[in-house]
C-alpha positions as CSV (number, residue, x, y, z in Angstrom):
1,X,-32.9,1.5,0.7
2,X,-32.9,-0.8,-2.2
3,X,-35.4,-3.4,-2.5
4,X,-34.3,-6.7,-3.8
5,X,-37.7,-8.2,-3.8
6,X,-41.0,-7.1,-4.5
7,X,-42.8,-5.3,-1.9
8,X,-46.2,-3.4,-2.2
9,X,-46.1,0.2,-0.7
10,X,-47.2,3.6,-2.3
11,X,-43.3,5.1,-1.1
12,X,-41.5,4.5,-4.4
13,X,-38.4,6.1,-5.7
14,X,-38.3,5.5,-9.6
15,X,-35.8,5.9,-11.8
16,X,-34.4,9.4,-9.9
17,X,-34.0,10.1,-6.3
18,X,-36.0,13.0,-6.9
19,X,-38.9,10.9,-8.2
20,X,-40.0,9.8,-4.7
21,X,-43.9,8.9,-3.6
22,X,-45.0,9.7,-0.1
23,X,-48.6,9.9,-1.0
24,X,-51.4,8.0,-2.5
25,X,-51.7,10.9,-5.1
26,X,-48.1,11.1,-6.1
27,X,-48.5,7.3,-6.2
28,X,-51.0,7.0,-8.3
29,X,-49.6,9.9,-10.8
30,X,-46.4,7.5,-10.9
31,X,-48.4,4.8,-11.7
32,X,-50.6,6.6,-14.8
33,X,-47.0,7.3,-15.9
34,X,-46.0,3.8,-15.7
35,X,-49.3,3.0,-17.7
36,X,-48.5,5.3,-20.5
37,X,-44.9,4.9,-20.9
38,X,-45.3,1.8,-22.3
39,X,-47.9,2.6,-24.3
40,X,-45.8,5.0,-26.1
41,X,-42.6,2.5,-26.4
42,X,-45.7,0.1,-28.4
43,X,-45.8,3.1,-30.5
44,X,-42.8,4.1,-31.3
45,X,-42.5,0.3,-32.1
46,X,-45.1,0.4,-34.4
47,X,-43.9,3.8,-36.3
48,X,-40.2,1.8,-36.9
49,X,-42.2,-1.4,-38.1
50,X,-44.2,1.2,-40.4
51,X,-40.9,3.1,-41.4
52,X,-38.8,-0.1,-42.4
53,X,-42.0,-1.3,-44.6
54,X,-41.3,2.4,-46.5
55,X,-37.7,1.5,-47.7
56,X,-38.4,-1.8,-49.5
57,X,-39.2,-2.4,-52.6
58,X,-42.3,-4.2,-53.7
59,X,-42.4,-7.8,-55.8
60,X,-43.9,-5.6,-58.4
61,X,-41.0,-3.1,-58.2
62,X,-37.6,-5.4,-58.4
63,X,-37.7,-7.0,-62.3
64,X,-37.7,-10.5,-62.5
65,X,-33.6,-10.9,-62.6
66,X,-32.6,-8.6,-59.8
67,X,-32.7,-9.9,-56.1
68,X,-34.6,-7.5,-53.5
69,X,-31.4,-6.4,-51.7
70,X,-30.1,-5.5,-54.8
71,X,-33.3,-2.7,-55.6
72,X,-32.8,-1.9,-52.1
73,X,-28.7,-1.3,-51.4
74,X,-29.0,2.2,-53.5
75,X,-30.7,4.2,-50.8
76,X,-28.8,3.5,-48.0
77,X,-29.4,7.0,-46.2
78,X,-33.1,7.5,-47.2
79,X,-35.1,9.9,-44.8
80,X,-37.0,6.3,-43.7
81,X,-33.8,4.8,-42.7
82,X,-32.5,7.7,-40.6
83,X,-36.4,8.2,-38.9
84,X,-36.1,4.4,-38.2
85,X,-32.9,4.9,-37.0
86,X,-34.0,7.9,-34.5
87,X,-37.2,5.4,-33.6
88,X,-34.7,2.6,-32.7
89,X,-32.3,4.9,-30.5
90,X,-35.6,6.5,-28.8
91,X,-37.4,2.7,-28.5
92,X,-34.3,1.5,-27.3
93,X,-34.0,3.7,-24.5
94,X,-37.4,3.6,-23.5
95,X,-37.3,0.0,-23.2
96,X,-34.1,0.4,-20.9
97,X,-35.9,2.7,-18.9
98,X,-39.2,0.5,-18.4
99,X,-36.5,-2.2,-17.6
100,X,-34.8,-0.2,-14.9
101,X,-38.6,0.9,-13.5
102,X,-39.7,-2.7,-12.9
103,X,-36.2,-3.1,-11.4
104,X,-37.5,-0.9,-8.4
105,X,-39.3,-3.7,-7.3
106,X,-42.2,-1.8,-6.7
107,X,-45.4,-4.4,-7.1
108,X,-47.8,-1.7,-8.7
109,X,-45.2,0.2,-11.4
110,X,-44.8,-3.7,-12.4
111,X,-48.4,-3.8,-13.1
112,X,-48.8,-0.8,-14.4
113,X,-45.9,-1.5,-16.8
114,X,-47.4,-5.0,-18.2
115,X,-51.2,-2.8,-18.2
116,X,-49.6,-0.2,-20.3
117,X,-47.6,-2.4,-22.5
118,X,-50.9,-4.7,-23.0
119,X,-53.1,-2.1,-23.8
120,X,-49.8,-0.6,-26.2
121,X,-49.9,-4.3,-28.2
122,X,-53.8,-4.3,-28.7
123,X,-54.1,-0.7,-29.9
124,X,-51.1,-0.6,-31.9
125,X,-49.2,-4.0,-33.2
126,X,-50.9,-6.2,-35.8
127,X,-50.5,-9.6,-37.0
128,X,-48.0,-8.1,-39.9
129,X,-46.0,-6.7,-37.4
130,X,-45.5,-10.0,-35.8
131,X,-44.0,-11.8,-38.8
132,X,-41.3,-9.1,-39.9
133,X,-40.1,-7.8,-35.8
134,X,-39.9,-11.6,-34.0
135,X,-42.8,-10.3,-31.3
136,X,-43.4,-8.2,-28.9
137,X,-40.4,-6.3,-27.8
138,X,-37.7,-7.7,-29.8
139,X,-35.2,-4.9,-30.4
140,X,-33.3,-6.8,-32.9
141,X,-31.2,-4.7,-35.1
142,X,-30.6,-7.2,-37.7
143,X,-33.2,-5.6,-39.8
């Protein structure tokens, strides 16, 4: 049956119907995955932040009469782009999946979720990435 509230039980099916939880160990395993999912989508965030900073030029770099995207249009397939291109697809679907987890309705693999994408923001986002991405968990592809 499909919950369409939140309800607090350690019998869980995420994601798969093979990922069931009849015990408190197999509910606490799914909830240490929960934890660290997250964490990972924060890094992966965090690699594409560092990968799009690779590709541009620096004030320094551009002379005085040529606009940034100008000095930046000529490598258009860099190894960068394509790596932040793979990070987007894999951050992308990660975040779909975290999505679809809290969707279970499940009170704890919500918590667990915001734990692991709080601890996720402290250890890996900075104040840089906040000005160039819009925040925490924007998955705009305009950049």
């Amino acid at each position: 049956m499909m919950h369409m509230t939140f309800y607090w039980s350690r019998e869980v099916t995420l994601l798969f119907s093979s990922w069931k939880t009849d015990s408190w160990l197999g509910y606490a395993l799914t909830l240490i995955a929960c934890i660290a999912a997250p964490v990972f989508y924060q890094f992966v965030e965090h690699i594409r932040y560092r990968l799009r900073q690779v590709g541009k030029p620096t004030q320094l770099d551009v002379p005085l009469l040529q606009d940034q995207k100008e000095a930046s249009a000529g490598n258009r397939w860099s190894v960068a782009k394509i790596a932040g291109g793979v990070a987007f697809g894999l951050s992308s679907g990660l975040g779909y999946l975290l999505m679809l987890a809290v969707m279970s309705f499940n009170g704890g693999v919500f918590l667990a979720i915001i734990l692991g994408l709080t601890i996720g923001y402290l250890a890996f986002r900075t104040e840089d990435d906040e000005e160039t991405t819009g925040g925490v968990g924007s998955t705009c592809a305009c950049a």
